[in-house]
N, C-alpha and C positions, 0 to 999 in steps of 0.2 A: 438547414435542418429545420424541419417542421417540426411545431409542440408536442406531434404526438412522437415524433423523433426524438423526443429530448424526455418525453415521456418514461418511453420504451428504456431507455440509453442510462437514465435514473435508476428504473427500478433494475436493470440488469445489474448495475452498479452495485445496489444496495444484497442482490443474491448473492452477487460475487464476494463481497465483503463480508455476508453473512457465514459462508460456508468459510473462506479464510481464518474467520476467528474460532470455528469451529475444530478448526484440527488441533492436532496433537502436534505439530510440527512449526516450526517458525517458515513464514511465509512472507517473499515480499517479490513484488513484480514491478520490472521495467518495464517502460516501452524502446523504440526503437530510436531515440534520442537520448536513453541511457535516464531517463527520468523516472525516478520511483514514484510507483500509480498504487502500490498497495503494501502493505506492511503491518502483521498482522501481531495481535499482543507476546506470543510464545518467537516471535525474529526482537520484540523489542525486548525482553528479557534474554535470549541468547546475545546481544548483541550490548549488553549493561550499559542501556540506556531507557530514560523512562519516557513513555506513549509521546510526550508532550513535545521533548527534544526530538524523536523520530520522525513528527509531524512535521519539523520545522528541515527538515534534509528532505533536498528538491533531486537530486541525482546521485549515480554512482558516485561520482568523482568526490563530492561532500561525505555521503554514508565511508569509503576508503580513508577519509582521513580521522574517521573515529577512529579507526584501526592502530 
């Protein structure tokens, strides 16, 4: 991946997170390794846990055992 690749891949990052915290809706995105890549403040309050603890859950299989 070239710098301006990791550029690009950055700020797409930083939109996508932008508009996530934006909603009205709790939001949180896997990839296809079941790894959580996004989780936005309205998923950490439906899910009653605070920003800090959600940061620290790497995958589904951890986020289901808050359940």
């Amino acid at each position: 991946m070239s710098v301006s690749d990791t550029a690009s891949h950055i700020a797409l990052q930083a939109q996508l997170t932008a508009i996530a915290e934006s909603a009205d809706v709790g939001l949180a995105l896997f990839d296809a390794e079941q790894n959580l890549s996004l989780a936005n403040a309205r998923f950490a309050e439906f899910m009653s846990v605070e920003r800090e603890e959600l940061a620290q859950i790497k995958t589904w299989g951890a986020l289901a055992n808050l359940l």
